[in-house]
BAMI-54841 format. One line per field, with one value per residue (C-alpha): z, y, x; residue number from 0; residue in one letter. Coordinates in Angstrom, 2 decimals, always signed. Layout:
! BAMI-54841
up <- (Z	...)
north <- (Y	...)
east <- (X	...)
resi <- (NUM	...)
resn <- (A	...)
//
This chain:
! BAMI-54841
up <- (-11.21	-8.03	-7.51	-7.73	-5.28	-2.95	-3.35	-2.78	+0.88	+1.33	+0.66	+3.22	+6.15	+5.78	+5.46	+8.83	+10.48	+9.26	+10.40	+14.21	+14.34	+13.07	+15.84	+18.80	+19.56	+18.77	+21.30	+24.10	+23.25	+22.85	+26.00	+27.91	+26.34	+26.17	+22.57	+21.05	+18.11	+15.67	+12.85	+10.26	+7.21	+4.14	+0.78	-2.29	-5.09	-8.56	-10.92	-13.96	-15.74	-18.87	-20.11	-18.82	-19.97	-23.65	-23.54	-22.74	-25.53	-28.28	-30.67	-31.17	-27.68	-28.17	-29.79	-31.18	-32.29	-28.66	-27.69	-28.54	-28.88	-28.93	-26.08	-24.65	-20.97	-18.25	-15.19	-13.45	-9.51	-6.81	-2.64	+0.00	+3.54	+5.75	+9.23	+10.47	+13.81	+15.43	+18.24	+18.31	+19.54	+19.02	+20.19	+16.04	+14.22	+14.32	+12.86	+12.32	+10.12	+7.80	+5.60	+3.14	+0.68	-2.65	-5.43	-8.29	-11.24	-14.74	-16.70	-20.46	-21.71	-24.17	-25.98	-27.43	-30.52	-30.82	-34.93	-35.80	-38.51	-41.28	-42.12	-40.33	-38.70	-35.27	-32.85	-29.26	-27.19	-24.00	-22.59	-20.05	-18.56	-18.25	-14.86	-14.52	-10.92	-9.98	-6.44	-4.17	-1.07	+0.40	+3.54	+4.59	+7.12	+7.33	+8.87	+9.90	+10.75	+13.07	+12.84	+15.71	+18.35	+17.16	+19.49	+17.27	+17.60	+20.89	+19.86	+18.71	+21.84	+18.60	+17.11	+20.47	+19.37	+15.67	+14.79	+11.22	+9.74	+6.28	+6.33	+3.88	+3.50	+2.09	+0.81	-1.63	-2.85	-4.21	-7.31	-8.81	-11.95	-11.87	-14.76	-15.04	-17.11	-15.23	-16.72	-14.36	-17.15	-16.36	-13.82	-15.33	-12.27	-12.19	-12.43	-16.41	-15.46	-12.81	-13.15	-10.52	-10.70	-7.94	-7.00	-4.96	-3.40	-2.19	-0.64	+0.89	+2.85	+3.84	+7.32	+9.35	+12.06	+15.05	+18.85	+20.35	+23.51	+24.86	+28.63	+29.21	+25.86	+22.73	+19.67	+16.90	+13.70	+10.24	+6.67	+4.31	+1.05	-0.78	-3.79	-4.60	-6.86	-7.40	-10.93	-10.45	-12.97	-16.08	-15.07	-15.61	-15.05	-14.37	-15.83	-16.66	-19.88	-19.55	-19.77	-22.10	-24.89	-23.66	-24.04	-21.51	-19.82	-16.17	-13.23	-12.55	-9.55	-9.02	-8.36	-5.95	-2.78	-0.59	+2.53	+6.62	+9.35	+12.46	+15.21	+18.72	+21.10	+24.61)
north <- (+5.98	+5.01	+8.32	+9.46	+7.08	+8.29	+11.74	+11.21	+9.56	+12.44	+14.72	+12.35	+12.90	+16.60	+16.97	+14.41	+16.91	+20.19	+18.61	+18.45	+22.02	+23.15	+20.79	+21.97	+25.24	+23.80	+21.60	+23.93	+25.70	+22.83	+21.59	+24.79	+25.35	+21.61	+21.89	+19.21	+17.22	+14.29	+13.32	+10.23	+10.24	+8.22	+8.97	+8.25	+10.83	+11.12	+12.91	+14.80	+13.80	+14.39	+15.74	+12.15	+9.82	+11.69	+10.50	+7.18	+6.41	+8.67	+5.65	+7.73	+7.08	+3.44	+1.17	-1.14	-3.71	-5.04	-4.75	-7.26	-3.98	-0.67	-0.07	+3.02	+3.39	+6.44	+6.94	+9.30	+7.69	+6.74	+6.81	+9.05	+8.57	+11.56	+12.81	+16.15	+17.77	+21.01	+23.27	+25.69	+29.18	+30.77	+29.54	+28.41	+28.30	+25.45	+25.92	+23.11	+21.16	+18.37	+15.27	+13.08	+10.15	+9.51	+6.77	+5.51	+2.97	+1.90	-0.80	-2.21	-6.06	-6.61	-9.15	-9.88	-11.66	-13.90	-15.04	-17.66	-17.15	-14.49	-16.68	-14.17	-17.32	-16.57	-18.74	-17.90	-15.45	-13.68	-11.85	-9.31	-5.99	-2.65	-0.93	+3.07	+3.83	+7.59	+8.33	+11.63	+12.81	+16.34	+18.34	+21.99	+24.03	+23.57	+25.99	+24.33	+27.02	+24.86	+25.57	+23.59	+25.96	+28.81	+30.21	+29.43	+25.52	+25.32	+26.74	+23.22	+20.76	+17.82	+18.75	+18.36	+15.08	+16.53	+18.48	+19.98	+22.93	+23.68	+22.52	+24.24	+22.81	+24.71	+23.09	+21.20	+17.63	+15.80	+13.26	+10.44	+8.16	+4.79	+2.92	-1.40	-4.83	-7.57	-11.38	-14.55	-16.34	-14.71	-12.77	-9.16	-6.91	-4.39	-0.76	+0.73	+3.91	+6.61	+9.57	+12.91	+15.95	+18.48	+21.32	+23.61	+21.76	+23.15	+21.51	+23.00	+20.14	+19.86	+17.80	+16.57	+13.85	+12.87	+13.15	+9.76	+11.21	+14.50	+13.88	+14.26	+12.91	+14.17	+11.85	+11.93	+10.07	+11.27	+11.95	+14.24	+15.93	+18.33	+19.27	+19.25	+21.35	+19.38	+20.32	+19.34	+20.52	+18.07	+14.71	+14.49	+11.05	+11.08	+13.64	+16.41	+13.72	+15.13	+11.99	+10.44	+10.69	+14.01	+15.61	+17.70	+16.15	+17.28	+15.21	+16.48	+15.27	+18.00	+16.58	+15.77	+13.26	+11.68	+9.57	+8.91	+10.56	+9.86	+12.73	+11.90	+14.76	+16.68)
east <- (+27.47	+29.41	+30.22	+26.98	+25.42	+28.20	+27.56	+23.90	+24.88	+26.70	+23.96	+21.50	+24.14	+24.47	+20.68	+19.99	+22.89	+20.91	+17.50	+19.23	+20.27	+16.95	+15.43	+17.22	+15.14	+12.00	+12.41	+13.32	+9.88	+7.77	+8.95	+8.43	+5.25	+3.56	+3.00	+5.35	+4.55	+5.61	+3.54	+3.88	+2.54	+2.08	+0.33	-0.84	+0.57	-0.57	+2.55	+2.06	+5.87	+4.44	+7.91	+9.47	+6.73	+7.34	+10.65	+10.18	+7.83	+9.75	+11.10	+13.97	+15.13	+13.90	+15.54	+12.24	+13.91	+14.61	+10.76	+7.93	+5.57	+6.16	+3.27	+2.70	+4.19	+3.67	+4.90	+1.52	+1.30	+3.45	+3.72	+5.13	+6.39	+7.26	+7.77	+7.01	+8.20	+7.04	+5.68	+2.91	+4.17	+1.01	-3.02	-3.44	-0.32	+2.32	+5.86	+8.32	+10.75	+9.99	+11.51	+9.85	+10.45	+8.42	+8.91	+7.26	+7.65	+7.12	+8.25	+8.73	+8.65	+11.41	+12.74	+16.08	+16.45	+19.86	+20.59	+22.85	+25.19	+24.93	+21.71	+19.37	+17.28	+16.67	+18.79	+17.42	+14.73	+15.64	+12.36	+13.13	+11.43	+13.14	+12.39	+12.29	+11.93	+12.10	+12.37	+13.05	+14.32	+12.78	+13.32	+11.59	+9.88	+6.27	+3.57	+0.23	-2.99	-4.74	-9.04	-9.11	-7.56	-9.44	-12.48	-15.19	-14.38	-15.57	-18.55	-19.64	-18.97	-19.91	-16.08	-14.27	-12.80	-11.86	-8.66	-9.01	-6.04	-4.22	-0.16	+1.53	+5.51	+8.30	+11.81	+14.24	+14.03	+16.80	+15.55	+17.16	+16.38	+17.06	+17.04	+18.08	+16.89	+15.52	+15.18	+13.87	+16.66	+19.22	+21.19	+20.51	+19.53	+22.38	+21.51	+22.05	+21.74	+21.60	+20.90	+20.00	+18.32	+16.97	+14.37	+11.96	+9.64	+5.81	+3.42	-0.55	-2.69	-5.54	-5.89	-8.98	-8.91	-9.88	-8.39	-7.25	-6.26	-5.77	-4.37	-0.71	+0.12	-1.52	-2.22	-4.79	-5.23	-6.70	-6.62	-4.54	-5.63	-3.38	-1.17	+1.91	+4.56	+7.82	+9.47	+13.11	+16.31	+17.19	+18.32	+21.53	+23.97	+27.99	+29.94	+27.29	+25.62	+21.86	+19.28	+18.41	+21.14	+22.17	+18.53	+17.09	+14.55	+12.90	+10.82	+7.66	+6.35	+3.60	-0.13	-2.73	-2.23	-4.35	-3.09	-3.14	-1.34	-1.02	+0.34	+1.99	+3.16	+2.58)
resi <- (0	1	2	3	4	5	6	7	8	9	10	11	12	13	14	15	16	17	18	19	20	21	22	23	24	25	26	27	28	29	30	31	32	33	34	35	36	37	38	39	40	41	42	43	44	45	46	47	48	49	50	51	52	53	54	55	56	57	58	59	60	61	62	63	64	65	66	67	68	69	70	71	72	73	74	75	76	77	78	79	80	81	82	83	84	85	86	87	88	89	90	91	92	93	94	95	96	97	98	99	100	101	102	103	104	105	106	107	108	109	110	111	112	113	114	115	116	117	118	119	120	121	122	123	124	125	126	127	128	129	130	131	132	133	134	135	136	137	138	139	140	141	142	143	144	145	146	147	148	149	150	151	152	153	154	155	156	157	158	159	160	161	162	163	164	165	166	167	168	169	170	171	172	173	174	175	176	177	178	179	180	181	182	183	184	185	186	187	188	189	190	191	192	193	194	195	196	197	198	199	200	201	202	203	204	205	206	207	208	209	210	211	212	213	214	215	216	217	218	219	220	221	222	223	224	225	226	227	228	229	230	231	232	233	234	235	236	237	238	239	240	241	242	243	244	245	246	247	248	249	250	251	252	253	254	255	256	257	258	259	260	261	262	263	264	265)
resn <- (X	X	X	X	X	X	X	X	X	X	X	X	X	X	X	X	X	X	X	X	X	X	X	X	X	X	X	X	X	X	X	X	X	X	X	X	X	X	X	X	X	X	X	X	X	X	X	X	X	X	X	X	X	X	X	X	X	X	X	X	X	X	X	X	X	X	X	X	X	X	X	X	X	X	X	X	X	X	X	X	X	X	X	X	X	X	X	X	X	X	X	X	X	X	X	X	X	X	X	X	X	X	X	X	X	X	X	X	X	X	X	X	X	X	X	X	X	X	X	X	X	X	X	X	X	X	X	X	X	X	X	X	X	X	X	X	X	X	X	X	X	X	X	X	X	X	X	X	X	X	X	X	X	X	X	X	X	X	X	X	X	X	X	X	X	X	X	X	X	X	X	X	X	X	X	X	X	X	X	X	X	X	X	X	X	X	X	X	X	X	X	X	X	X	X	X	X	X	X	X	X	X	X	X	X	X	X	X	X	X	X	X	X	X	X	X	X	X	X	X	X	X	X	X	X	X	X	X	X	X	X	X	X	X	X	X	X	X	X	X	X	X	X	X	X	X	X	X	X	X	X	X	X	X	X	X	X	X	X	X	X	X	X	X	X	X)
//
């Protein structure tokens, strides 16, 4: 597991490193050009793991006699954070580099029973809750069509203070599982499991906002609507075991969003 955490640092250097590099020209032309830009965004994802949420419910992989009820559980929604930098070489199109961060969560009550003796009367309780938390890291290129810089837009003095275009973001996510117990009785937090697992990431918004300011410095504020296809490779934990009991089983973070950004630049 260790090594695996470790390995995953290693992977978040290298990619910070890469993201530099693929900054450095973009820069040079923004700056020549006045078209610079750095966008934040955060959203609300819905997932389709139906492959995962099978697994987690499959009494086989339970063992029932820990849990209080055998209640269905599904991991379907979670959030996103990202940052976007690029330049616009061209009157309506906007190329650039990307990196993102999306989680989500599900948990199980679960009770263990203690016995005392070879009597079979039960002794003691513990209630706890078992905590699945699947997360992702993702870097690309993005390309954004801007509507907003085309001639027919200032056709209609009304949209001067609205930008409106379709993003469409290209690139690899790296996808972890994390899996622990947690009890308010007793000091059970440590991580049970870890496990990793990584993909091709694609992503088409839809964007339309409105212009804060448009002097020296740009900046505009508005809302995102798009889809995304994230199917990563089988989870699999140290030492090449596939999760869970060496079973194949795949993320599947594809679904619609819906969120804020807000863009800075000059």
């Amino acid at each position: 597991m260790i090594t695996k955490v470790l390995q995953n640092s290693t992977k978040i250097r290298i990619l910070k490193h890469l993201i530099i590099i693929m900054l450095f020209p973009f820069t040079l032309l923004s700056q020549s050009q006045n078209t610079f830009r750095i966008e934040f965004n955060t959203d609300f994802r819905g997932f389709e793991m139906g492959e995962f949420n099978e697994r987690i419910n499959d009494p086989a992989f339970i063992d029932t006699s820990l849990y209080d009820e055998l209640l269905r559980i599904s991991l379907s929604e979670g959030f996103n954070f990202g940052m976007s930098i690029s330049c616009r070489p061209f009157q309506f199109i906007s190329l650039g580099v990307y990196g993102g961060f999306q989680f989500g969560s599900v948990k199980r009550d679960l009770r263990i029973v203690f016995y005392q003796g070879n009597n079979g009367i039960p002794n003691d309780t513990i209630f706890l809750e078992r905590n699945y938390e699947a997360q992702s890291f993702n870097a690309g290129l993005n390309a954004k069509l801007l509507f907003n810089q085309m001639n027919f837009w200032a056709k209609y003095p009304m949209l001067s203070k609205v930008e409106s275009g379709i993003n469409i973001q290209i690139g690899y996510g790296w996808a972890s599982l994390l899996t622990h117990d947690s009890s308010q009785e007793f000091d059970t937090g440590h991580i049970k499991g870890f496990s990793s697992s990584q993909g091709v990431q694609l992503t088409s918004t839809f964007q339309i906002g409105r212009i804060i300011s448009n002097n020296k410095y740009f900046s505009s504020i508005g809302l995102n609507l798009g889809y995304q296809y994230f199917i990563t490779s089988d989870l699999q934990a140290e030492g090449g075991i596939y999760y869970p009991n060496n079973e194949r089983t795949k993320f599947d973070f594809s679904g619609f969003n819906i969120g804020l950004y807000l863009s800075i630049g000059r």
